[in-house]
VORO-283508 format. One record per residue (C-alpha): y negated, x negated, z; residue in three letters. Coordinates in steps of 0.05 Angstrom, whole numbers, plus 5000, padded with zeros to 4 digits. Example, Ala and Ser with C-alpha at 12.3 -4.5 7.8 and 13.67 -1.06 7.14 Angstrom:
2
509047545156ALA/502147275143SER/
// end
This chain:
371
532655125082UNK/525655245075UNK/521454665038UNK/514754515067UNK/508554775036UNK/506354065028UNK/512753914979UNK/510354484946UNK/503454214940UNK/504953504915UNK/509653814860UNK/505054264838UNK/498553644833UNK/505053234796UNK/507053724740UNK/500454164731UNK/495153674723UNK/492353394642UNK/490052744642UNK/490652124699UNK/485551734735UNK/488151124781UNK/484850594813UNK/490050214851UNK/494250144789UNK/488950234726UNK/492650724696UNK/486851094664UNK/485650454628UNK/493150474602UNK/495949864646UNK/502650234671UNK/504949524698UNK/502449104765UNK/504348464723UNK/498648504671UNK/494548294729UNK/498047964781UNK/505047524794UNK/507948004836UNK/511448664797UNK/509749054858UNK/503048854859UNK/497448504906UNK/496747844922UNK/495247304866UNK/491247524808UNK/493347194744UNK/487146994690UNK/487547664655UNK/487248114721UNK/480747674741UNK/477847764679UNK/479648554681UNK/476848544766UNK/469748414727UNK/469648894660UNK/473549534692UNK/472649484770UNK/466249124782UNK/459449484781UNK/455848834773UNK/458548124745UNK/455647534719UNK/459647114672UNK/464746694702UNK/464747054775UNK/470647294773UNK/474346664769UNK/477546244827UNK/472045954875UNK/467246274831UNK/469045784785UNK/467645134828UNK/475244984823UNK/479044994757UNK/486444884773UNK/492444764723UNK/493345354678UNK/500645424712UNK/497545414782UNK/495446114815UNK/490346044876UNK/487946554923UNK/484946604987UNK/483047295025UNK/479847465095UNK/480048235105UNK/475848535171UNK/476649195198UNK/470249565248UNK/474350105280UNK/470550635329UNK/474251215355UNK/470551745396UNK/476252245434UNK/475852675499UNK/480152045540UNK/476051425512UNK/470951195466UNK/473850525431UNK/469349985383UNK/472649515352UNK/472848985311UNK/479748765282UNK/481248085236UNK/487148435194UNK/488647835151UNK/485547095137UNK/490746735079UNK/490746325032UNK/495946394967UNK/498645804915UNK/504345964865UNK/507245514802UNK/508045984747UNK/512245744698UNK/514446224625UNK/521246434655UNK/520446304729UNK/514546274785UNK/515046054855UNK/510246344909UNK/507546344983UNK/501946425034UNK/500146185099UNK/495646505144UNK/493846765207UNK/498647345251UNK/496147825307UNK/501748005354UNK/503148155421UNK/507847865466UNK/512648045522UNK/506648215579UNK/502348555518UNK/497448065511UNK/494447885448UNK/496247305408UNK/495946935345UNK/499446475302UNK/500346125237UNK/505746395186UNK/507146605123UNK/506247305100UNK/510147275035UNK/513546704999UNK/518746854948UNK/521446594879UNK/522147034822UNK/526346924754UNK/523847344683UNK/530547634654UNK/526647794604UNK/519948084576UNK/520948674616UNK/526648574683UNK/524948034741UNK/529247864800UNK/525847644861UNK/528447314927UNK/523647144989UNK/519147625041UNK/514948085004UNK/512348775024UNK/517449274995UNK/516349764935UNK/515850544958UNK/511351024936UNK/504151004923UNK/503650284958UNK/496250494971UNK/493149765007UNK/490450315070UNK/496250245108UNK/492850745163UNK/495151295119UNK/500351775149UNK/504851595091UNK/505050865110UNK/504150765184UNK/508251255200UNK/513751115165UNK/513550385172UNK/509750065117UNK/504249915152UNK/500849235169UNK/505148675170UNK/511048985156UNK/512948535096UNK/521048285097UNK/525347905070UNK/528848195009UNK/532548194939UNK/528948594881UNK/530448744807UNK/524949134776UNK/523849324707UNK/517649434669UNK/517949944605UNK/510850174565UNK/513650914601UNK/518950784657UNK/518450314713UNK/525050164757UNK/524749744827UNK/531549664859UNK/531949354930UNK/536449094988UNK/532049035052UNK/534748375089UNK/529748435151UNK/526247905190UNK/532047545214UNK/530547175278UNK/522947375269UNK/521947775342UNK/514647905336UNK/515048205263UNK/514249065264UNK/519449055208UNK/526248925234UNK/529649445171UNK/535549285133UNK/538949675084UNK/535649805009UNK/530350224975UNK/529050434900UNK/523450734868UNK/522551004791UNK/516151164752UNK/514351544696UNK/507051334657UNK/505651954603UNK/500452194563UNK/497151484566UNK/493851624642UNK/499051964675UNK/503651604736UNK/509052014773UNK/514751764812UNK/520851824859UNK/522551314917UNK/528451354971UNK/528750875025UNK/536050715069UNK/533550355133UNK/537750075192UNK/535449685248UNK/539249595324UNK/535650295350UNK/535950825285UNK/538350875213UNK/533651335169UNK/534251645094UNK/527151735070UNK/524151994995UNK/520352424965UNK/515852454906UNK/508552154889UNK/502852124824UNK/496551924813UNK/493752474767UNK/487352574733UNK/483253304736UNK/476952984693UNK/475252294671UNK/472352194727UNK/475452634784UNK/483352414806UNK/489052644855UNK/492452074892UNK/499152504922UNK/503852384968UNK/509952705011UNK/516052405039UNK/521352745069UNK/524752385127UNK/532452425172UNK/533351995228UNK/539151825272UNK/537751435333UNK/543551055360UNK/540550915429UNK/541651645444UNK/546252205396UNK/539552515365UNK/537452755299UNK/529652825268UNK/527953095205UNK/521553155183UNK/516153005134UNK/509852595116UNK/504252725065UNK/497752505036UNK/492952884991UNK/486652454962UNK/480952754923UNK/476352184888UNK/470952184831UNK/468051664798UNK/461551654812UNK/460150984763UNK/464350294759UNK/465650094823UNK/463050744867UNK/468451174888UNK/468051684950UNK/473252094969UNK/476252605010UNK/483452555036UNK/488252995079UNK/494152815115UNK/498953205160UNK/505552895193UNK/511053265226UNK/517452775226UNK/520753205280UNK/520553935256UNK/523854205316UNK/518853915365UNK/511254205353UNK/507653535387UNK/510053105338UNK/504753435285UNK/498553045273UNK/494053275220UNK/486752935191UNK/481953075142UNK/476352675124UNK/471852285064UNK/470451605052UNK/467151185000UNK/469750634963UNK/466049984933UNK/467449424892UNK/460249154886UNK/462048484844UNK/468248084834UNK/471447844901UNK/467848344940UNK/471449084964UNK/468349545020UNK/471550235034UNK/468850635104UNK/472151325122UNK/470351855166UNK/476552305198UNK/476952905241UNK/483852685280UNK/488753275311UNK/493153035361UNK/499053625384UNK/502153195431UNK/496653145485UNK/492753795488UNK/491253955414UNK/484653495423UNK/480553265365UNK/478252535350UNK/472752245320UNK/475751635274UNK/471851155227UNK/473650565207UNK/469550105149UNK/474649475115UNK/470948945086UNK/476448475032UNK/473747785009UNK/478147424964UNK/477146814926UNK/
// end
């Protein structure tokens, strides 16, 4: 069987680079775990007081004292009481040979409590949903994105119960990328699940069984079945890692891995890479796809809090049927002015196979507010 050149490429950006440079996770700074700043061990969501106090003296390119903290300090809960609130806007404009499309998009408006105790914390949101119902039409409602309880083994292992967005590869918060929407872990696509992860100073292990959305028939996620994912933190800025994903819903099962890193070429200048391999049985009709998904991101450092980019992405998850490619390269800049404040805007050149070969125009800028 021949393996894709993109394989290829993420192994090579995984094993050949010196030094690492990571801004989702910090790891140039040395923080290999998502708990030294924030109550969930996958990350996102509520920032505890030391991830605040990091958002203002490693991500911020301008703070004043005291910004950083909930409310800008106008509310001081309970030490054992985590608040958040976030609104997150998208401007979308898309410029192809069929339409021209401007929009603006309200991706999420939430707010967040949890009780944190020493050997247990209870959490949950409620916010606003976009979905669309049986005619199409728009329409929104009130739920909650992710509310779970997790229990602290110990220092370093944490079950958790409740609907949370699942643990698999990079876990980058763009969910436009090919890796994510198109294999599911897009928007909204949190579900209910069991997890037992385990932080290490090198190793990190997530193990979990995917319990779906129940009776939820508006949610995009309707998976079952169970996922794991292990990282490897070296030479003090280094990430690399392995996930694999068993899915199962009423039309398809799936078997989906592949390897990711976030690796450093200079100080300054970083890989984010990506590539999942995919197999996928329908059970509508006796059909097989294989395939595979993958991200390559170039990003520098231009000072605290300036970061452009440039990304690729190609997607074939049906390798014996040439539409199914899409490909995009593009550049983007991301900003995290002051504390509670993140902009990034991106630029792509879109390739569509399936209708014509035609090139799109796509930008997008995300504005996230969080309290």
């Amino acid at each position: 069987m021949k393996i894709p050149f993109a394989i290829f490429l993420t192994l090579f950006i995984l094993f050949s680079s010196k030094q690492a440079l990571a801004f989702p996770e910090l790891v140039r700074h040395g923080y290999v775990n998502c708990t030294a700043c924030h109550l969930s061990p996958a990350g996102g969501g509520l920032l505890n007081p030391y991830g605040r106090e990091l958002s203002k003296e490693l991500l911020s390119t301008w703070a004043r004292d005291g910004e950083q903290n909930f409310a800008y300090g106008a509310i001081n809960p309970p030490e054992k009481l985590l608040l958040g609130a976030y609104v997150r806007a998208l401007q979308l404009y898309e410029d192809s040979p069929s339409a021209t499309v401007a929009k603006a998009i309200l991706m999420q408006a939430d707010v967040e409590a949890a009780y944190n105790a020493e050997k247990w914390a209870i959490d949950g949101t409620v916010g606003r949903r976009l979905y669309y119902d049986s005619s199409g039409n728009e329409q929104h409602s009130l739920y909650s994105r992710r509310h779970y309880v997790l229990g602290r083994v110990s220092e370093k292992q944490t079950l958790r119960f409740g609907r949370f967005q699942n643990e698999y590869g990079i876990n980058d918060p763009n969910h436009e990328l090919f890796v994510r929407d198109s294999l599911g872990f897009g928007n909204d696509t949190e579900s209910y699940g069991l997890e037992y992860s385990y932080g290490g100073e090198n190793w990190t292990f997530f193990l979990t069984g995917l319990l779906g959305n129940f009776h939820d028939k508006y949610s995009t996620n309707q998976e079952h079945g169970a996922s794991a994912t292990a990282s490897y933190f070296f030479l003090d800025k280094d990430k690399v890692g392995l996930s694999y994903l068993y899915g199962e819903s009423y039309q398809y099962k799936r078997n989906t891995f592949g390897p990711w890193g976030i690796i450093s070429l200079t100080d300054k200048l970083y890989v984010e890479s990506e590539t999942d391999y995919q197999v996928k049985i329908s059970k509508i009709a006796p059909s097989t796809q294989s395939g595979y998904v993958t991200e390559q991101k170039l990003a520098y450092d231009i000072r605290q809090g300036i970061t452009p980019y440039g990304v690729w992405e190609y997607a074939r998850l049906n390798l014996d049927d040439p539409k199914s490619q899409k490909q995009s390269f593009g550049a983007g800049i991301h900003l995290y002015p002051r504390p509670h404040i993140e902009l990034t805007a991106e630029w792509q050149k879109l390739k569509i196979f399936s209708s014509g070969d035609y090139y799109a125009d796509y930008a997008w800028i995300m504005a996230n507010f969080y309290l």
